[in-house]
C-alpha positions in Angstrom: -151.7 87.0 -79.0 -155.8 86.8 -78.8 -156.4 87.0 -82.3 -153.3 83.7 -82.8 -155.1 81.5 -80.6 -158.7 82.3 -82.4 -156.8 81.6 -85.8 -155.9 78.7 -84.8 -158.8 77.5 -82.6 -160.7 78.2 -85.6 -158.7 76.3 -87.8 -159.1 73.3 -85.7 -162.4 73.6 -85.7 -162.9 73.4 -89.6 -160.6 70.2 -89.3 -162.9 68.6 -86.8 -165.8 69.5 -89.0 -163.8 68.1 -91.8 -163.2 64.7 -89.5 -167.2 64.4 -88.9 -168.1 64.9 -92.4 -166.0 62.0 -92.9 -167.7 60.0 -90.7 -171.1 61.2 -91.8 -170.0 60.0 -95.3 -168.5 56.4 -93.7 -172.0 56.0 -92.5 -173.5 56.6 -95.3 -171.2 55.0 -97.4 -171.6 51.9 -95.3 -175.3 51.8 -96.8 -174.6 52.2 -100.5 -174.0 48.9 -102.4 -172.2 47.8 -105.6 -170.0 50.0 -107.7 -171.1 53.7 -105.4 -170.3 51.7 -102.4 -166.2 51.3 -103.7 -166.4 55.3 -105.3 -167.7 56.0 -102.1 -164.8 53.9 -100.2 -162.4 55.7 -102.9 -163.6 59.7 -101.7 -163.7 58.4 -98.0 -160.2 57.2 -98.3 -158.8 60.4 -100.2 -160.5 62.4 -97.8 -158.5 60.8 -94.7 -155.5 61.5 -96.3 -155.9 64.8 -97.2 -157.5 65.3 -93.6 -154.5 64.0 -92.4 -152.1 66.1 -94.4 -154.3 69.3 -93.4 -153.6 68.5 -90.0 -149.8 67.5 -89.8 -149.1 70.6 -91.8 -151.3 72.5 -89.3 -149.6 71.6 -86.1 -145.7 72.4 -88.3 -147.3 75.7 -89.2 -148.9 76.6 -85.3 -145.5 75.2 -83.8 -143.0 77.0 -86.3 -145.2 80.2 -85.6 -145.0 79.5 -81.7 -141.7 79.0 -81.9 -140.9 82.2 -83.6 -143.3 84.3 -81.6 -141.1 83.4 -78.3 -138.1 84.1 -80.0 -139.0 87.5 -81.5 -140.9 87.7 -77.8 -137.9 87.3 -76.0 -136.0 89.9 -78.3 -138.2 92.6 -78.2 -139.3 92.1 -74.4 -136.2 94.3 -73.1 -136.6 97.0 -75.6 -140.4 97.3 -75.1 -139.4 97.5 -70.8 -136.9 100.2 -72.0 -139.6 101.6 -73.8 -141.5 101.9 -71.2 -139.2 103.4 -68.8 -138.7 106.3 -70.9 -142.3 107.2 -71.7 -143.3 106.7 -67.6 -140.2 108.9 -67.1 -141.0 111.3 -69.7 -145.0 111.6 -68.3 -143.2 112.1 -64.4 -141.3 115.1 -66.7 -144.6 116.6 -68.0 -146.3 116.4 -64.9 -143.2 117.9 -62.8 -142.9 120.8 -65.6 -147.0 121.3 -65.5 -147.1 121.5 -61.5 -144.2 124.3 -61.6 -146.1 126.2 -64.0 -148.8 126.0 -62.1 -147.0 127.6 -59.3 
């Protein structure tokens, strides 16, 4: 679960270093004149929308991976307490057959 969220914290980190760039190249584009002023408009533009695209297909990605992390989750929850159960009950059996030997 530690190493998801860091993905995915990362991830959104790239896209908000993606975001300033951006604006770093608006600034700059603001200052250029004549026909690299509308080639820069052009790349600023295309940039947006492939920012934008980047992100929407982020957050469907991190949700549809959310979603099926609680559902397989859910699932294997009881087997994993089951699981447990038997190995705590299986140590109390070592221990038990150790301390009559030990008699």
């Amino acid at each position: 679960m530690e190493k998801k969220n860091t993905g995915f914290e990362e991830i959104e980190k790239m896209l908000q270093e993606v975001g300033n760039k951006i604006e770093t190249l608006i600034q700059k584009g603001t200052k250029a004149t004549g026909e690299a002023s509308e080639e820069i408009e052009k790349k600023i533009k295309d940039l947006h929308i492939n920012k934008e695209k980047l992100e929407k297909e982020f957050k469907e990605k991190k949700a549809k991976f959310e979603e099926k992390y609680q559902s397989k989750s859910s699932t294997a929850k009881p087997f994993l307490e089951d699981s447990m159960a038997h190995f705590k009950q299986g140590v109390k059996s070592l221990v038990h057959a150790i301390n009559e030997m030990l008699k």
